[in-house]
C-alpha positions in Angstrom: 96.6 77.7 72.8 99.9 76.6 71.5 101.2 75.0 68.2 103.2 72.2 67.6 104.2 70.1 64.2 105.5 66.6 63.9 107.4 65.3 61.2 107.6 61.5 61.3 110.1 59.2 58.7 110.9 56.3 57.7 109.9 53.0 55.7 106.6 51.7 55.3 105.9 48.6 57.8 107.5 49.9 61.3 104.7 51.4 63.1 104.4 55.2 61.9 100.7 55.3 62.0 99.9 53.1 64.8 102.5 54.8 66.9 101.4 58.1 66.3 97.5 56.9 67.0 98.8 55.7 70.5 100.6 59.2 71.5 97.8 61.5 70.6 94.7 58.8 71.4 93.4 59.7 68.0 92.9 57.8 64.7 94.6 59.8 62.0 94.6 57.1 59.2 91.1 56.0 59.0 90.3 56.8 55.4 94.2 55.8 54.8 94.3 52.9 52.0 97.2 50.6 52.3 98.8 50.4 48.3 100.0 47.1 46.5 103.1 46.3 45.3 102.7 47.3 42.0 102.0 51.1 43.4 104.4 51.1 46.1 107.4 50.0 43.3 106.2 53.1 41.1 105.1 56.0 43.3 107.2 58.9 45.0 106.9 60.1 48.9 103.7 61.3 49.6 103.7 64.1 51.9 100.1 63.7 54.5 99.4 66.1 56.7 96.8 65.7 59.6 95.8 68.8 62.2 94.2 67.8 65.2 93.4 69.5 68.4 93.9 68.2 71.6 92.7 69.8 75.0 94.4 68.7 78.4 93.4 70.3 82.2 92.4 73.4 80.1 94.9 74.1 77.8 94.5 73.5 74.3 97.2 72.3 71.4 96.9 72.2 67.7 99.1 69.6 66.7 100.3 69.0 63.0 101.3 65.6 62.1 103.4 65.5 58.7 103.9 61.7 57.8 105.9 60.1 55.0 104.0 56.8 53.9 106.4 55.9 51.2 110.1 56.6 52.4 112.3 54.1 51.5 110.2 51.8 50.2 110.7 52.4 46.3 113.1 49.9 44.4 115.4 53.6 43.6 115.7 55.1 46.9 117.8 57.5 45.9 117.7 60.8 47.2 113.8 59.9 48.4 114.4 61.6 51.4 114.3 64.9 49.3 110.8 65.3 49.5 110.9 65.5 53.1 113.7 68.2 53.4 111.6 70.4 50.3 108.7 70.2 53.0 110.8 71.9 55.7 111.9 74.6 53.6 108.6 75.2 52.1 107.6 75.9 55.6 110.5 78.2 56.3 110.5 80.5 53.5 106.9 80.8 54.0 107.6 82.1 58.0 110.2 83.9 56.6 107.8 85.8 54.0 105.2 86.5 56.6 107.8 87.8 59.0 108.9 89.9 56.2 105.6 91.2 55.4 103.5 94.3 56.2 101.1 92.6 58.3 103.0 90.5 61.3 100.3 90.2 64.1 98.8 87.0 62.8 101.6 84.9 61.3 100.6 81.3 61.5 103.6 78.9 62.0 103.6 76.2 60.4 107.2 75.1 60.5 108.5 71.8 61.6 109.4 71.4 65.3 110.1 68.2 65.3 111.2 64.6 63.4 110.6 61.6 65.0 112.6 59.2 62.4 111.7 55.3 62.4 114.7 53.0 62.5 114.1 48.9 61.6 114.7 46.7 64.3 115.7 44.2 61.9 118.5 45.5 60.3 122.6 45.5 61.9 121.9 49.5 63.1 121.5 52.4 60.4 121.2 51.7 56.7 122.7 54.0 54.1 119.6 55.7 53.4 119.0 56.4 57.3 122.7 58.0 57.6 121.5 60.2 53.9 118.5 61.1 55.3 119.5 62.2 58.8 122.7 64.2 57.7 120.1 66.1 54.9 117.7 67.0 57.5 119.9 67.2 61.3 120.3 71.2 60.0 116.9 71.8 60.0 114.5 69.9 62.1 115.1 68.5 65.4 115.3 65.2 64.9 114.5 62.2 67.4 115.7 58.8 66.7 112.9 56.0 67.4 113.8 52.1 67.2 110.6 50.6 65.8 108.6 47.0 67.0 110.8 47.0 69.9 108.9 44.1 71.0 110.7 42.1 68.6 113.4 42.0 69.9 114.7 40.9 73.7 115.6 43.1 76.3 119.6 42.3 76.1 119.4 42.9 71.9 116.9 46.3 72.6 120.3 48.0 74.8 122.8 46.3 72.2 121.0 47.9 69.2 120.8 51.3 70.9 124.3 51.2 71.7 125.2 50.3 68.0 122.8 53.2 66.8 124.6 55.9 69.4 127.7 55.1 68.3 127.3 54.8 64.6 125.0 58.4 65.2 128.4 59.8 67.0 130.7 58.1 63.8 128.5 59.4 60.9 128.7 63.0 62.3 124.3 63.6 63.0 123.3 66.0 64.9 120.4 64.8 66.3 117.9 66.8 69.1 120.2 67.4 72.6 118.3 67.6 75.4 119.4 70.8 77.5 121.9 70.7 80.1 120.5 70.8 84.2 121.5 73.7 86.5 123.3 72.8 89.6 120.5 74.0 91.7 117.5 71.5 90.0 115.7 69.0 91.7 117.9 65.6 91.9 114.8 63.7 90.7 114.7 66.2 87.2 118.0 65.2 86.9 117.8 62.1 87.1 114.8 61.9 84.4 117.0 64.0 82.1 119.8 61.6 82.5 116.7 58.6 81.8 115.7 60.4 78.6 119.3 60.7 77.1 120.6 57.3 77.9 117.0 56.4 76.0 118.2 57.4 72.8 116.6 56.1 70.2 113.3 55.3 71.6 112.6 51.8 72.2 108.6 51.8 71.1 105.8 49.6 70.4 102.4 51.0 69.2 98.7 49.8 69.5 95.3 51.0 69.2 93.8 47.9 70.4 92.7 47.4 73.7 93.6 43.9 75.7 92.2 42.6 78.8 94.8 40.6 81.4 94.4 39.9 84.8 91.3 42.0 85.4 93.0 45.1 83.6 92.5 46.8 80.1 95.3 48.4 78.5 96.8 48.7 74.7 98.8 46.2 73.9 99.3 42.9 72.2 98.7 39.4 72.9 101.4 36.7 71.9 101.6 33.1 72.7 104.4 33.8 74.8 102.5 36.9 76.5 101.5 40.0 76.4 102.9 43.4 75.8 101.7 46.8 77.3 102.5 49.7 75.8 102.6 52.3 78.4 104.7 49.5 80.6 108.1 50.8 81.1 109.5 47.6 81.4 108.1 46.8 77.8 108.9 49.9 75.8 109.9 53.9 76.2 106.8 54.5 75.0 105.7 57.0 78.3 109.3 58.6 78.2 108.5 59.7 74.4 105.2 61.1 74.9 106.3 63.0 77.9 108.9 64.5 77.2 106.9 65.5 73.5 103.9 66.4 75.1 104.8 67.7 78.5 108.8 68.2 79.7 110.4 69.3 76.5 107.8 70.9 73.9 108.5 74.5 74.3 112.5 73.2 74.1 112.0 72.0 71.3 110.3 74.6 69.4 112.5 77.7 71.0 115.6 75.3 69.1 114.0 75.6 66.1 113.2 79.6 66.5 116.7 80.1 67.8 118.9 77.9 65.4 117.4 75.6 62.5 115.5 79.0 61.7 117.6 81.6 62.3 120.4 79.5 60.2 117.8 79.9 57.3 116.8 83.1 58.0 121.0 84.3 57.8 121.2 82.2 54.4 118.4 83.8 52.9 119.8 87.4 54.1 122.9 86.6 52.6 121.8 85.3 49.2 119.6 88.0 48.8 122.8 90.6 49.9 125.1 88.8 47.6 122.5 88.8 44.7 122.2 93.1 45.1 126.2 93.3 45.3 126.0 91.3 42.1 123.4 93.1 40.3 124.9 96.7 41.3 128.7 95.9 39.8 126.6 94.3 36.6 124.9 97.6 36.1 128.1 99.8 36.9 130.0 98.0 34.8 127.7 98.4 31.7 127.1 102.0 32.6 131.2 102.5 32.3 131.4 99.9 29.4 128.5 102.4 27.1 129.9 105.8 28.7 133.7 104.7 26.7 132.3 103.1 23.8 130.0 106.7 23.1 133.1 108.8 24.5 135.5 106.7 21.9 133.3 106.5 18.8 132.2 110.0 19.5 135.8 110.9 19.5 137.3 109.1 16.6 134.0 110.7 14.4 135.3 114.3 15.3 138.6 113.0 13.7 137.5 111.8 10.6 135.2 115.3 10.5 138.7 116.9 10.8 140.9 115.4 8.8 139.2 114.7 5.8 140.8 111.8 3.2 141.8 114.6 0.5 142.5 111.5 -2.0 139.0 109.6 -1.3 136.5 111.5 -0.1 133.9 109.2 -0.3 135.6 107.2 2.1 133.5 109.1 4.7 132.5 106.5 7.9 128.8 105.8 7.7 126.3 104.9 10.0 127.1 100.8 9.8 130.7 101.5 10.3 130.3 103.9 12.8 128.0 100.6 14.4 130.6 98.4 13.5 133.4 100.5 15.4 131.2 100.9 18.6 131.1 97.1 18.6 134.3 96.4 18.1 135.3 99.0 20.8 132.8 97.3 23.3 134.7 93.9 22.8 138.0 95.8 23.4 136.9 97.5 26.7 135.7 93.5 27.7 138.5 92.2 27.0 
């Protein structure tokens, strides 16, 4: 079967869980325990991981789902995003150790293909701490903007928050996930869905695990007193062009970027740190090798002298052992210096 692992961030209150329950049809969180203030304004980000497996028409996927339950909701939020990148790195150097390694047939990957990161609806586009977090982690994981509870907001302020986010995306230099370019010769109607998925961008989604019954049909949703909201309606959310294009359209994409770049950029930074620590460590121990070959070719010199040229008027004034010691040392410093 194939492997796949998803990253999701973000703060606490937008969805994460409930959201990732209504892609995958599965209740990861059900021994979760929701914290209290008191814990949430002491504790760090909490890395969870889930592995599930999920079987469609035959074919089977493992899917990993790394979640962040704290981000961003500390009162110091600074640098809380490191936890997060750590994670990804961990999961790098540990490909990197297996690749590197005797025994190569049955390398388990584990590394992240994937960030979906949870933007607030309620705020005026990114904060400070999305921008931080994005620009720490665009290098390494593929990440997929996703505007959360878009069901709060109406359809005209869903397309002007997008917008906002695009642009301020664009101004703040992220690279986030770009979906690949269409060959002139594919099908008008992929086309067109490509060109559907990147105007998308971020995600407008709502989650729910509950089930709702209007007008003689069940679906997920939720019920409000102005109406109702169905997730997999296109009209409602993006919800269906997000689990497509994970589960379906753009998967192996996804995970050949990460082979190709995010890895291989790590992969050439740990080749080069390890060739610049050898260059380092070869001209430290040619350079004491020359530094002890002087000082023994110099005191060893200078004591022949002294052997020659005895003082007639002090005899006694023979070097011994300390001095000799003492002249070595002070000849090292010269040869430093």
């Amino acid at each position: 079967g194939f492997t796949f692992t998803l990253i999701v961030a973000g703060e606490s209150g937008l969805g994460k869980s409930t959201l990732i329950n209504s892609l995958f049809l599965t209740d990861l969180y059900k021994d979760r325990k929701v914290p209290n203030a008191e814990e949430r304004i002491s504790r760090t980000v909490a890395i969870i991981k889930h592995t599930i497996g999920i079987e469609e028409k035959g074919v089977k996927l493992r899917l990993t789902i790394i979640d962040t339950p704290g981000f961003g909701d500390a009162v110091n939020n600074t640098e809380s995003w490191r936890h997060i990148e750590d994670y990804i790195d961990q999961q790098f150097e540990q490909y990197f150790r297996d690749e590197s390694g005797l025994n190569r047939r049955n390398i388990q990957d584990n590394r992240v293909h994937c960030c979906l990161y949870f933007i607030s609806p309620f705020g005026h586009g990114l904060r400070p701490l999305d921008v931080d977090c994005m620009r720490a982690l665009h290098e390494k994981v593929n990440i997929i903007p996703v505007l959360a509870k878009a069901d709060s907001l109406t359809p005209a302020e869903v397309c002007r928050k997008k917008m906002k986010i695009r642009e301020e995306i664009k101004q703040f230099g992220i690279n986030i996930y770009q979906f690949p370019e269409c060959d002139s010769d594919e099908d008008e109607d992929f086309k067109t869905q490509e060109q559907i998925l990147k105007n998308s961008i971020p995600f407008a989604v709502i989650g729910s695990n509950v089930q709702v019954e209007s007008k003689g049909r069940k679906f997920r949703g939720r019920v409000y007193p102005w109406g109702v909201v169905e997730v997999e309606n296109p009209a409602h959310s993006d919800f269906l062009l997000l689990r497509n294009m994970l589960v379906r359209t753009h998967m192996q994409d996804l995970k050949d970027v990460t082979r190709e770049i995010h890895y291989e950029n790590y992969r050439a930074q740990c080749i080069q740190n390890m060739t610049r620590m050898v260059v380092l460590e070869r001209k430290r121990s040619g350079f004491r090798s020359r530094c002890s070959t002087a000082i023994e070719v110099a005191a060893d010199s200078h004591h022949r002298s002294l052997k020659q040229e005895p003082d007639k008027e002090h005899p006694e004034s023979q070097r011994r052992p300390w001095q000799l010691a003492s002249l070595k040392l002070g000849l090292f410093l010269i040869v430093l210096t």
